[in-house]
PDB file of N, CA, C and O in Angstrom:
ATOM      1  N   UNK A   1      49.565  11.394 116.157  1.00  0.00           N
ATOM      2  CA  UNK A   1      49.428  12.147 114.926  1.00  0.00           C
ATOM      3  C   UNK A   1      49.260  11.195 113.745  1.00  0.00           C
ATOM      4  O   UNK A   1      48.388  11.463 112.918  1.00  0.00           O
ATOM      5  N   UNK A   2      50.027  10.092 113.590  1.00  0.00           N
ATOM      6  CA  UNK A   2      49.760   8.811 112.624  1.00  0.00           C
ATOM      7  C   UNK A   2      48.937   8.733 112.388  1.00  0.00           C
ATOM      8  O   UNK A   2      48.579   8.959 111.232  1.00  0.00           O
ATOM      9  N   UNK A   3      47.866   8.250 113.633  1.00  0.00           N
ATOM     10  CA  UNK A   3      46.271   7.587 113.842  1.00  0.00           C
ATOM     11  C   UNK A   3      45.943   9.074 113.178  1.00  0.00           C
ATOM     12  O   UNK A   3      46.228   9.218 111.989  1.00  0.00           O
ATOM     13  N   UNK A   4      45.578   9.764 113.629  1.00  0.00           N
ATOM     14  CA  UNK A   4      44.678  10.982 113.068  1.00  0.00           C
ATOM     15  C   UNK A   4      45.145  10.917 111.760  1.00  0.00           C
ATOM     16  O   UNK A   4      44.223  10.883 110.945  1.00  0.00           O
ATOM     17  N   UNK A   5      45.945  10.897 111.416  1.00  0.00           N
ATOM     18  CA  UNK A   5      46.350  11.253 109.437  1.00  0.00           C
ATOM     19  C   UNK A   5      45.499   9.904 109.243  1.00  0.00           C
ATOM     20  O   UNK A   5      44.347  10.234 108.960  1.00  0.00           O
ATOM     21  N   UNK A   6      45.660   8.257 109.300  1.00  0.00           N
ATOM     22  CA  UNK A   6      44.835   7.360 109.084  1.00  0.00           C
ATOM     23  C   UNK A   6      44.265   7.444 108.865  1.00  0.00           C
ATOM     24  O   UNK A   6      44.012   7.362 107.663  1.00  0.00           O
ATOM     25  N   UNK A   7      42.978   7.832 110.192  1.00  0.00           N
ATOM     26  CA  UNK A   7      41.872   8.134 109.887  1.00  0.00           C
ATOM     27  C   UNK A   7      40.986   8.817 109.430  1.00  0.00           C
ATOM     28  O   UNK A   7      39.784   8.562 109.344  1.00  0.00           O
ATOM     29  N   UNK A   8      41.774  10.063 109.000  1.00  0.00           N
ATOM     30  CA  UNK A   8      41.228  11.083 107.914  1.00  0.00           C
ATOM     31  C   UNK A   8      41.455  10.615 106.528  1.00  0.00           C
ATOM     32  O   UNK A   8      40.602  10.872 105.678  1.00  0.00           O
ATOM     33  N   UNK A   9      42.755   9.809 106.150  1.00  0.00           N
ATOM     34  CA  UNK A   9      42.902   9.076 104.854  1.00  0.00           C
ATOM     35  C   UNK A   9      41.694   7.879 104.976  1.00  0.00           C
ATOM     36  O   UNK A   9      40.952   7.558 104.048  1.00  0.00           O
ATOM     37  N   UNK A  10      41.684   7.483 105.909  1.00  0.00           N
ATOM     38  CA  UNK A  10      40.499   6.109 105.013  1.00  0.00           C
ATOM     39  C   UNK A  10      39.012   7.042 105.231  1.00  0.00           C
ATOM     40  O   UNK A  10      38.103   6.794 104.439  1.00  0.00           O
ATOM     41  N   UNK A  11      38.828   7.881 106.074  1.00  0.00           N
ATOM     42  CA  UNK A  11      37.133   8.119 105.935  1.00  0.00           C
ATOM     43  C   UNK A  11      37.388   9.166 104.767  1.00  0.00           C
ATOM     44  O   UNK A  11      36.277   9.420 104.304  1.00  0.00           O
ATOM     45  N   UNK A  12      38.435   9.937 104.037  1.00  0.00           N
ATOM     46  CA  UNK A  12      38.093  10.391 102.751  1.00  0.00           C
ATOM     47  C   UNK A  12      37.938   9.459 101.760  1.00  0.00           C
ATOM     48  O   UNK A  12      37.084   9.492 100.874  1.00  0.00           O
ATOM     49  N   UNK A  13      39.108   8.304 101.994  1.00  0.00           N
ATOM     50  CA  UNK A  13      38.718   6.903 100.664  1.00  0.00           C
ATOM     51  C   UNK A  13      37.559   6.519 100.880  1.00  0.00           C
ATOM     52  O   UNK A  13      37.096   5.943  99.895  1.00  0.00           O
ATOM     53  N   UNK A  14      36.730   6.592 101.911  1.00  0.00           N
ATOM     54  CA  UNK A  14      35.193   5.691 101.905  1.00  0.00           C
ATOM     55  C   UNK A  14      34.719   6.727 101.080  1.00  0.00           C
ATOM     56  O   UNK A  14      34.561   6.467  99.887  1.00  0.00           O
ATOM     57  N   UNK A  15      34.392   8.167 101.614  1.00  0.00           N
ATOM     58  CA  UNK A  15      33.624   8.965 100.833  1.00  0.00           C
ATOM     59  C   UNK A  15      33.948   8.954  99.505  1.00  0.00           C
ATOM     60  O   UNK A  15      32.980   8.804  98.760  1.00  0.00           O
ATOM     61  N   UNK A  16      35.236   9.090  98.877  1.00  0.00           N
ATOM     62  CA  UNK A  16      35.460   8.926  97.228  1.00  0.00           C
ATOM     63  C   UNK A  16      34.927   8.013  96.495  1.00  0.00           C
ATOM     64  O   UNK A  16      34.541   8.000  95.327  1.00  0.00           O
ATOM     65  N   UNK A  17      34.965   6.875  97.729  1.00  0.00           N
ATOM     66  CA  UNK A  17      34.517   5.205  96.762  1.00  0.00           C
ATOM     67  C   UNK A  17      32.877   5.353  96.479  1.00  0.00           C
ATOM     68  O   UNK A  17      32.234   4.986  95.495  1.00  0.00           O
ATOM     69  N   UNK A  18      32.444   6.007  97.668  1.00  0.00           N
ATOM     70  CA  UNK A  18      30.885   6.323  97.561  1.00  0.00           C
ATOM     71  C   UNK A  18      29.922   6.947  97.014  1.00  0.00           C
ATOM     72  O   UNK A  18      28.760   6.707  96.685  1.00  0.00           O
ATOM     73  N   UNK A  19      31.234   8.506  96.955  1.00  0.00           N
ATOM     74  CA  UNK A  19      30.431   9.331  95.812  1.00  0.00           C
ATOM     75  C   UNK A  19      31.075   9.934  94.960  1.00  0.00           C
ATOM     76  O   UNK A  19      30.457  10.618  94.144  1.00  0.00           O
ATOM     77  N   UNK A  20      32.413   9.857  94.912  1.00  0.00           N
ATOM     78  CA  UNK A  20      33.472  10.410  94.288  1.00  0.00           C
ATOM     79  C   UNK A  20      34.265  11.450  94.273  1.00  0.00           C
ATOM     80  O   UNK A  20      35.118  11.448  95.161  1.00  0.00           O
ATOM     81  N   UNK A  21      34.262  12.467  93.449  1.00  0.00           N
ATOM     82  CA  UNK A  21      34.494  13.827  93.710  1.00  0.00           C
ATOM     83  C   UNK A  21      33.763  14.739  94.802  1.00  0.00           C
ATOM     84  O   UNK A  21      34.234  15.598  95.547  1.00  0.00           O
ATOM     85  N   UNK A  22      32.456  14.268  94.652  1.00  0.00           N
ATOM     86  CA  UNK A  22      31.279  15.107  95.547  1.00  0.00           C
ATOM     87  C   UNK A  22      31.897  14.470  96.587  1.00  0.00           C
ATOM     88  O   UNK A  22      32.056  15.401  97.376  1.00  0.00           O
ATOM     89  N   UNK A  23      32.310  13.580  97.060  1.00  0.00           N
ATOM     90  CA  UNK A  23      32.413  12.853  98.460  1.00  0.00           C
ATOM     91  C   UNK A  23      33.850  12.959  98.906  1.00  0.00           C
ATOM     92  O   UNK A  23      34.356  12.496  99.928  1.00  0.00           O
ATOM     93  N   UNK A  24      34.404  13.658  97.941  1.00  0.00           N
ATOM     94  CA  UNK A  24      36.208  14.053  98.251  1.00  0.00           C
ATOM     95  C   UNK A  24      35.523  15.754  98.595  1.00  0.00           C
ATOM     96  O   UNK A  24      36.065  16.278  99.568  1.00  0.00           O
ATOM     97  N   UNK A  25      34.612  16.470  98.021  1.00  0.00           N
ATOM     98  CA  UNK A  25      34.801  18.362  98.574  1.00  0.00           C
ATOM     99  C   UNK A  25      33.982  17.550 100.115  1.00  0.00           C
ATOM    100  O   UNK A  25      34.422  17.861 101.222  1.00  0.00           O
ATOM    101  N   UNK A  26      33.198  16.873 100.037  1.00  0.00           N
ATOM    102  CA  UNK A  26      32.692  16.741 101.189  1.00  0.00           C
ATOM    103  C   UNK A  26      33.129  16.658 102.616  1.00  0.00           C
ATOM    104  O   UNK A  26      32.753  17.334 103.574  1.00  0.00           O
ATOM    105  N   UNK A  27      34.094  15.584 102.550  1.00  0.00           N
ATOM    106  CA  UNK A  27      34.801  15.438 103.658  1.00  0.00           C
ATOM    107  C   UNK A  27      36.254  16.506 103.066  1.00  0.00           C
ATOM    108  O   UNK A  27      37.247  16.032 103.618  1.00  0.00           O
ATOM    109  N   UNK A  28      36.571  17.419 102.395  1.00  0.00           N
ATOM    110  CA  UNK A  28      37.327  18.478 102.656  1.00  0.00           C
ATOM    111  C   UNK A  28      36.666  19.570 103.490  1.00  0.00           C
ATOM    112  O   UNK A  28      37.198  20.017 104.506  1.00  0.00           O
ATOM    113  N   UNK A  29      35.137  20.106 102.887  1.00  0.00           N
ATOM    114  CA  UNK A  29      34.689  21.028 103.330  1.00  0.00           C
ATOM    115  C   UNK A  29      34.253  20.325 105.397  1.00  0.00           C
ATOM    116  O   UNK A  29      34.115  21.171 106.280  1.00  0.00           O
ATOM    117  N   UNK A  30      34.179  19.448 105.586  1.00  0.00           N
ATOM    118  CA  UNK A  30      33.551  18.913 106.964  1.00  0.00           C
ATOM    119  C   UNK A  30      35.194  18.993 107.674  1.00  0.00           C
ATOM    120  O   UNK A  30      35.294  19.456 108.810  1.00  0.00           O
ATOM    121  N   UNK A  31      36.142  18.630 107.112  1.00  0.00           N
ATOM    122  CA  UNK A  31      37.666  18.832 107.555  1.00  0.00           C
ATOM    123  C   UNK A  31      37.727  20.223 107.931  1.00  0.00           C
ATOM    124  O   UNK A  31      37.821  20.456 109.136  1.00  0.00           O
ATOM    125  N   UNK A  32      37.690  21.179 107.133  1.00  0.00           N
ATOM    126  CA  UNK A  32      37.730  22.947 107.157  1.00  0.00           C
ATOM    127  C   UNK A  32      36.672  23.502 108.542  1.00  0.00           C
ATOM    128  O   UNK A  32      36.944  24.374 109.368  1.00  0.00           O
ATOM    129  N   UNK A  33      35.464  22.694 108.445  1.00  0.00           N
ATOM    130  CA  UNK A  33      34.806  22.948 109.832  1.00  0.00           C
ATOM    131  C   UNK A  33      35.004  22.496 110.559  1.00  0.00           C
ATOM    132  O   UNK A  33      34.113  22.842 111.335  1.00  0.00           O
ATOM    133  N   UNK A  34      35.751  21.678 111.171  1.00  0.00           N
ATOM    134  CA  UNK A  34      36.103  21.096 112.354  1.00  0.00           C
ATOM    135  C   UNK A  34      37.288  21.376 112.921  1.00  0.00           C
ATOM    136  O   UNK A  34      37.536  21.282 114.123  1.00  0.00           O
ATOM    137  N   UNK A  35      38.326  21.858 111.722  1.00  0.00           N
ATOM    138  CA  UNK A  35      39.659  23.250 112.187  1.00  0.00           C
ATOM    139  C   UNK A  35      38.578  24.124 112.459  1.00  0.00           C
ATOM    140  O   UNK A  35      38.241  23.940 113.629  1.00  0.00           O
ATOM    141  N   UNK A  36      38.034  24.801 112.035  1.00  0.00           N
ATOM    142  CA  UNK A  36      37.776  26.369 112.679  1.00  0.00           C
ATOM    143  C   UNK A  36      37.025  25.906 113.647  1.00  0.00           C
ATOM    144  O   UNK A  36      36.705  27.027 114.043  1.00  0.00           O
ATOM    145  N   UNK A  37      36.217  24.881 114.695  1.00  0.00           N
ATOM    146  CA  UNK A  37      35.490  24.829 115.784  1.00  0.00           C
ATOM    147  C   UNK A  37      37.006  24.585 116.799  1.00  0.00           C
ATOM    148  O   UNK A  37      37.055  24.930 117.980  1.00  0.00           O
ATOM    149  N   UNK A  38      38.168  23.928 116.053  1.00  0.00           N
ATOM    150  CA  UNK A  38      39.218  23.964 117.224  1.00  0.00           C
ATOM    151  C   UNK A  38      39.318  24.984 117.946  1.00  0.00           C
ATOM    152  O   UNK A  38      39.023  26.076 117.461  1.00  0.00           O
ATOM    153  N   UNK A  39      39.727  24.886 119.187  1.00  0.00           N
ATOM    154  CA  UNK A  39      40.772  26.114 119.875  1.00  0.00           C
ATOM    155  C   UNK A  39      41.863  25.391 120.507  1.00  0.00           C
ATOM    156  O   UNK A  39      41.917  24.212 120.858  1.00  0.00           O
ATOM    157  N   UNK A  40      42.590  26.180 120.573  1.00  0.00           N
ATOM    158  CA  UNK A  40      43.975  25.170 121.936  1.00  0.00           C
ATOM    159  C   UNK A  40      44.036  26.751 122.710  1.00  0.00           C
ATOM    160  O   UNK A  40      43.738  27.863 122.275  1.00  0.00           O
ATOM    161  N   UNK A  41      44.478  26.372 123.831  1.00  0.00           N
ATOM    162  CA  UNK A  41      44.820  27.926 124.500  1.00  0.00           C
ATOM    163  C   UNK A  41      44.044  28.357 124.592  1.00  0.00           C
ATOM    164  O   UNK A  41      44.365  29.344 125.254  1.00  0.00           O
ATOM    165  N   UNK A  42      42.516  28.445 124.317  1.00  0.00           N
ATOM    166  CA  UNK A  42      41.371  29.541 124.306  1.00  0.00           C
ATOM    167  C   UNK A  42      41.291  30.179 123.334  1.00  0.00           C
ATOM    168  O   UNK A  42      40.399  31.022 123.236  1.00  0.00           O
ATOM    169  N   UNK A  43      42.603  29.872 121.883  1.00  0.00           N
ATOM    170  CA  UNK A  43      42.494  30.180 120.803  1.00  0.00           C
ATOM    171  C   UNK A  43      42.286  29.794 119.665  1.00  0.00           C
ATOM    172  O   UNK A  43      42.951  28.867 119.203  1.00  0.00           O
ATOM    173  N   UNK A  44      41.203  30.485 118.867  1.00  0.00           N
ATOM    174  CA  UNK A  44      40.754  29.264 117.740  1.00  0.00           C
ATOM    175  C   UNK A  44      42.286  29.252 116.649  1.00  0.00           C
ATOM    176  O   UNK A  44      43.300  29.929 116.476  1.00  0.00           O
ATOM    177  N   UNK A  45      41.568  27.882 116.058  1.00  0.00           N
ATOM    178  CA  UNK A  45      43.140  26.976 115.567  1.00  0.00           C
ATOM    179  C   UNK A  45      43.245  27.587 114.288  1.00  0.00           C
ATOM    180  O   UNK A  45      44.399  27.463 113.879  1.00  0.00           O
ATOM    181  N   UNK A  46      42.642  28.088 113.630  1.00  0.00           N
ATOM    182  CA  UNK A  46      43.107  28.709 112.457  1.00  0.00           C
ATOM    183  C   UNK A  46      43.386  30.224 112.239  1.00  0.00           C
ATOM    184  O   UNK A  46      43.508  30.685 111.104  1.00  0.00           O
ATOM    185  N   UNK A  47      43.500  31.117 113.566  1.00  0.00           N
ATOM    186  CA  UNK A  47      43.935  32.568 113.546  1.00  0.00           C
ATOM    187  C   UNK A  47      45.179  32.493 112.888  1.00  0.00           C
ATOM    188  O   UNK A  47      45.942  31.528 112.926  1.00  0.00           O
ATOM    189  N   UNK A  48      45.353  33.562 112.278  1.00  0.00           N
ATOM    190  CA  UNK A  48      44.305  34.843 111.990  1.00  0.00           C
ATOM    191  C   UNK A  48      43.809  34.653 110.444  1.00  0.00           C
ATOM    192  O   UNK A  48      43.723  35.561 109.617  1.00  0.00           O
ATOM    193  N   UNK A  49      43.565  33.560 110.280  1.00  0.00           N
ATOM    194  CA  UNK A  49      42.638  33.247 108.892  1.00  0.00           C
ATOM    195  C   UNK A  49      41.160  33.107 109.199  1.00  0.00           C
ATOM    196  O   UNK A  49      40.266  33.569 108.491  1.00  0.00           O
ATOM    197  N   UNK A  50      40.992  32.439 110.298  1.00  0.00           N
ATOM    198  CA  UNK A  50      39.556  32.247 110.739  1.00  0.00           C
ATOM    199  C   UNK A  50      38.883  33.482 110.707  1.00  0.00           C
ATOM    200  O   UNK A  50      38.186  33.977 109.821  1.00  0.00           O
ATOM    201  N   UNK A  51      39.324  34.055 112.232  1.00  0.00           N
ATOM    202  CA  UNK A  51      38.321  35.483 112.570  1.00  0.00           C
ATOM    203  C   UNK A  51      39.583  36.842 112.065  1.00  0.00           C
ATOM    204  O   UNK A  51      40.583  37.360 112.562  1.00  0.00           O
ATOM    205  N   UNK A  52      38.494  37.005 110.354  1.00  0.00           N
ATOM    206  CA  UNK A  52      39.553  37.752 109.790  1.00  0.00           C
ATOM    207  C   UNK A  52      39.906  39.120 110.263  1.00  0.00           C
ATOM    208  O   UNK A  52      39.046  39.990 110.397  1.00  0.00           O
ATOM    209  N   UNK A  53      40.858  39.265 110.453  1.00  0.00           N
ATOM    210  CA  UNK A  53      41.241  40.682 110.092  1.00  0.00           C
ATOM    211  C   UNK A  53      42.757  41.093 109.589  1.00  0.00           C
ATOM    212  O   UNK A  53      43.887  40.739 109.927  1.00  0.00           O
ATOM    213  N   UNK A  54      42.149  42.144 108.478  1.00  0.00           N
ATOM    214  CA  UNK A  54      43.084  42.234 107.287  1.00  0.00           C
ATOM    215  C   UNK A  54      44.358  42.718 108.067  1.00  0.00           C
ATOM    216  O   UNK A  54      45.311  42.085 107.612  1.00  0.00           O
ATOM    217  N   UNK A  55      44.662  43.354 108.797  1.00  0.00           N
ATOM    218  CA  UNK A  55      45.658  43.887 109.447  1.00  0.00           C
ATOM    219  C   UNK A  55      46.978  42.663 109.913  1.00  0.00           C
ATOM    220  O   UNK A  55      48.195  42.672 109.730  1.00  0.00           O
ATOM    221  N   UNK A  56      46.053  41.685 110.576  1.00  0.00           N
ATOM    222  CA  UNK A  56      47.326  40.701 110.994  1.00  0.00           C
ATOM    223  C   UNK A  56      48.003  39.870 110.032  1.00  0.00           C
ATOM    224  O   UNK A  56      48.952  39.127 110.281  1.00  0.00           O
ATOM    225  N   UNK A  57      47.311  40.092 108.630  1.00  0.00           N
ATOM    226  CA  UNK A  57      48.077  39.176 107.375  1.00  0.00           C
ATOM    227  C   UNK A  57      48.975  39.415 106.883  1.00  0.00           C
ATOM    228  O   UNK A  57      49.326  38.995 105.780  1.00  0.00           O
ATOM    229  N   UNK A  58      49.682  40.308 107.746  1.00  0.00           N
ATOM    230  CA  UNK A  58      51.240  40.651 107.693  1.00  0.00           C
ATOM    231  C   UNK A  58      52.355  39.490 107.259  1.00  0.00           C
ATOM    232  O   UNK A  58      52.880  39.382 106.151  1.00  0.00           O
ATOM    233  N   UNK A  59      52.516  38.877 108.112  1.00  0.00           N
ATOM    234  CA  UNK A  59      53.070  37.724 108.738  1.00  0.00           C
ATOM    235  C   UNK A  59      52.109  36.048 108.447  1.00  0.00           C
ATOM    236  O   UNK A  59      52.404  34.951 108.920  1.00  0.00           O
ATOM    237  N   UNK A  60      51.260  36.298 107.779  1.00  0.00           N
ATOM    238  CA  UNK A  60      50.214  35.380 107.806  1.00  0.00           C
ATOM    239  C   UNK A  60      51.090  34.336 105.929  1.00  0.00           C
ATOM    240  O   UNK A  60      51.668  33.270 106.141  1.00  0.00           O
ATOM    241  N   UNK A  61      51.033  34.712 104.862  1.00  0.00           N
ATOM    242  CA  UNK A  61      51.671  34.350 103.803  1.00  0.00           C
ATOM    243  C   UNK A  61      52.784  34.766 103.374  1.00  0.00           C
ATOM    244  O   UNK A  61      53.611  33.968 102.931  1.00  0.00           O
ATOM    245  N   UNK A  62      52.961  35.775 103.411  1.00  0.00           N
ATOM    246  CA  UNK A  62      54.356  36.431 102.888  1.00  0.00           C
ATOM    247  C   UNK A  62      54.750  36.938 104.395  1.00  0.00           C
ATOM    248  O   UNK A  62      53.958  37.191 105.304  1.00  0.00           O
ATOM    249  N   UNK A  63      56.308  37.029 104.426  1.00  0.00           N
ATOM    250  CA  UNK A  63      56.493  38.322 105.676  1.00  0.00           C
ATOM    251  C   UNK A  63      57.353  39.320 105.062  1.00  0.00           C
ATOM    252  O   UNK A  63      58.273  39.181 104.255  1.00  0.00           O
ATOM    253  N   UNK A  64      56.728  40.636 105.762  1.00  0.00           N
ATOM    254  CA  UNK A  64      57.062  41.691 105.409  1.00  0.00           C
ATOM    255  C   UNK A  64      57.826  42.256 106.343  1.00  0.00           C
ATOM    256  O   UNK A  64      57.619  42.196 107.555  1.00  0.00           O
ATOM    257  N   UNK A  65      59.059  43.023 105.593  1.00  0.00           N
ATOM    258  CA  UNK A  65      59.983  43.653 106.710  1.00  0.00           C
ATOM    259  C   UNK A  65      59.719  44.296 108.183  1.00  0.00           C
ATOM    260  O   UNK A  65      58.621  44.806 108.404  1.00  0.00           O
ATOM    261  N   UNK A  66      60.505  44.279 108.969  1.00  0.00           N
ATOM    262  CA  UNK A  66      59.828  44.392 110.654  1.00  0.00           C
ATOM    263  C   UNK A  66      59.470  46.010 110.716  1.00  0.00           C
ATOM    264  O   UNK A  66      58.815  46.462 111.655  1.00  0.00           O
ATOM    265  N   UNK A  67      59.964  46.856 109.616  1.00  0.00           N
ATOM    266  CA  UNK A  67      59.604  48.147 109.867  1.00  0.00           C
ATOM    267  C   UNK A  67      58.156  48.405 109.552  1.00  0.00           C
ATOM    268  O   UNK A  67      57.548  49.408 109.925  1.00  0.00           O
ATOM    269  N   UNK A  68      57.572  47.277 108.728  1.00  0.00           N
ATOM    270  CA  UNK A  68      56.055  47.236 108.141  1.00  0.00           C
ATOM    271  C   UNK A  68      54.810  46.228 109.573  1.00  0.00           C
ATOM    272  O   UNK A  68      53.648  45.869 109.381  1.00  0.00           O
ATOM    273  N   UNK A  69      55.618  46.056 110.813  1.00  0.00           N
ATOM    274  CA  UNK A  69      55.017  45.129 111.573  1.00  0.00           C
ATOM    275  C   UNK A  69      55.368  45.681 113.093  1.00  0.00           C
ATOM    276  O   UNK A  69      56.122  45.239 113.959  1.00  0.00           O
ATOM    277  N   UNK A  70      54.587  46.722 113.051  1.00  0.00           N
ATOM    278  CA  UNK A  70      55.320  47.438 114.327  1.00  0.00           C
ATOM    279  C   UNK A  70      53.655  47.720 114.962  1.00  0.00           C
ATOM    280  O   UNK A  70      53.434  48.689 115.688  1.00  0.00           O
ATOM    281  N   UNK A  71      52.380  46.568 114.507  1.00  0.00           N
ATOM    282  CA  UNK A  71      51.848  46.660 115.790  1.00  0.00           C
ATOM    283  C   UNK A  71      51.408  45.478 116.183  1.00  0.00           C
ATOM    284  O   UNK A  71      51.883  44.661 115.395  1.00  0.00           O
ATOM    285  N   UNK A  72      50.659  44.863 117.095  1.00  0.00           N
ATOM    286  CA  UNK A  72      50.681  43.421 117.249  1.00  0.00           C
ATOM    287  C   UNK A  72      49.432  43.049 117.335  1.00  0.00           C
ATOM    288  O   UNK A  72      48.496  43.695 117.809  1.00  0.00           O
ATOM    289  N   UNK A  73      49.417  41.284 116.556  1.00  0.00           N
ATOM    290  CA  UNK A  73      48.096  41.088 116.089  1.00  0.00           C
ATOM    291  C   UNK A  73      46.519  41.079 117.106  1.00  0.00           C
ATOM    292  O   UNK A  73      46.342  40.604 118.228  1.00  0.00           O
ATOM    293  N   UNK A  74      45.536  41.809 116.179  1.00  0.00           N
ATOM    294  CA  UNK A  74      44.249  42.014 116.726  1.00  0.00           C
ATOM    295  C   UNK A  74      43.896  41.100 118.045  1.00  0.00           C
ATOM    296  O   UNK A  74      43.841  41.346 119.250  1.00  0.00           O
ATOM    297  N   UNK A  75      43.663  39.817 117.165  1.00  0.00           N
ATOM    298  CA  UNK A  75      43.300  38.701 118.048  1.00  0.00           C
ATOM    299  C   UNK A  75      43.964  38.574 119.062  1.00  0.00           C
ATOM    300  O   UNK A  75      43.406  37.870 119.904  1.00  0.00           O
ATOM    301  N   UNK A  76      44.964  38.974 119.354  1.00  0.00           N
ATOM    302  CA  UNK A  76      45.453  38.577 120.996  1.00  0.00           C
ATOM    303  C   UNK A  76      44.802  39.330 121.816  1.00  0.00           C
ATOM    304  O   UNK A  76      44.300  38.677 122.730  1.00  0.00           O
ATOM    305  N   UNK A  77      44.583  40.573 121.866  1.00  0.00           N
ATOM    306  CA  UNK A  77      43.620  41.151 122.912  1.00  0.00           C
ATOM    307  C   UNK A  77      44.703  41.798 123.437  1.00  0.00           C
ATOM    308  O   UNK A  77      44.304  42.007 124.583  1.00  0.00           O
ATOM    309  N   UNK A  78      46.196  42.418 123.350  1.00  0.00           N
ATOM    310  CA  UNK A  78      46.787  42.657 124.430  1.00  0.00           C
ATOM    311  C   UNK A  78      46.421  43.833 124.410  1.00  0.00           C
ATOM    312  O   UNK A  78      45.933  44.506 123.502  1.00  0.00           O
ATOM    313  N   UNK A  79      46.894  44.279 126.374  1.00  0.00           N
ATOM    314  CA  UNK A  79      46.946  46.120 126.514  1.00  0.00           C
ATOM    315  C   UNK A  79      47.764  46.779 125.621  1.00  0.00           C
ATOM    316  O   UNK A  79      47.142  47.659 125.025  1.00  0.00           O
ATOM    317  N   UNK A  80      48.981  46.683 125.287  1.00  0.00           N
ATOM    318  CA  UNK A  80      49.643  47.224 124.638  1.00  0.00           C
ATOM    319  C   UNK A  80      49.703  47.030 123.507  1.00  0.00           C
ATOM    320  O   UNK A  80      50.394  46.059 123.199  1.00  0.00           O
ATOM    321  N   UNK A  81      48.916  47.963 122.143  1.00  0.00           N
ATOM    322  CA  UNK A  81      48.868  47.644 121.090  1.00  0.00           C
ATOM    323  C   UNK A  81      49.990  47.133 120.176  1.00  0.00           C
ATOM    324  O   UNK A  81      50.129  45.962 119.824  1.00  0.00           O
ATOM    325  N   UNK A  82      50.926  48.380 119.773  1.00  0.00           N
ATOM    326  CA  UNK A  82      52.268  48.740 119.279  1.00  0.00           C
ATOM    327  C   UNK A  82      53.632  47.976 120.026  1.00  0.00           C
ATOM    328  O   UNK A  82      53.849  48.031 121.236  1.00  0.00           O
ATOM    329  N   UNK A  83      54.349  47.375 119.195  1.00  0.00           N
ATOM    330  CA  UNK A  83      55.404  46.718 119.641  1.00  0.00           C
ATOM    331  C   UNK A  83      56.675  47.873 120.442  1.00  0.00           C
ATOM    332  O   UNK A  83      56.767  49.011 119.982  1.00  0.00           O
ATOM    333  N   UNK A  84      57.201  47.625 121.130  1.00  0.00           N
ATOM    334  CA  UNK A  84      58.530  47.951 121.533  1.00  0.00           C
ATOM    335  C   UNK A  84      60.065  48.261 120.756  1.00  0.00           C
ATOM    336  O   UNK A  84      61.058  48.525 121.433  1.00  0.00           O
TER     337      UNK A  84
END
């Protein structure tokens, strides 16, 4: 995990030194696409922000009481919609 933070800190310092600001959104925006091509599990790495849907942002920034979260999120695919 070190090495990876490294090497995302010096190839953003090359781009800043090179083009500056434009070369700091640059390698942010190329960072942002290369999370959403992740998956682990068969699941992409930024659910449920990636493949939106408004329903699972329950639990996503704020959490809302469990009586407001009684069905379970889209993206998993399960048979059983509604929690237990």
């Amino acid at each position: 995990m070190t090495n990876a933070s490294k090497l995302l800190q010096f190839s953003l310092l090359i781009l800043a030194a090179w083009l500056g600001m434009w070369g700091i959104g640059l390698g942010l925006i190329w960072f942002c696409i290369h999370l959403h091509g992740l998956t682990s599990l068969g699941q992409p790495y930024l659910q449920p922000l990636s493949p939106f849907f408004a329903s699972d942002w329950k639990d996503t920034v704020l959490r809302l009481p469990l009586s407001k979260m009684r069905t379970r999120p889209a993206y998993l695919k399960t048979l059983q919609r509604r929690c237990a």
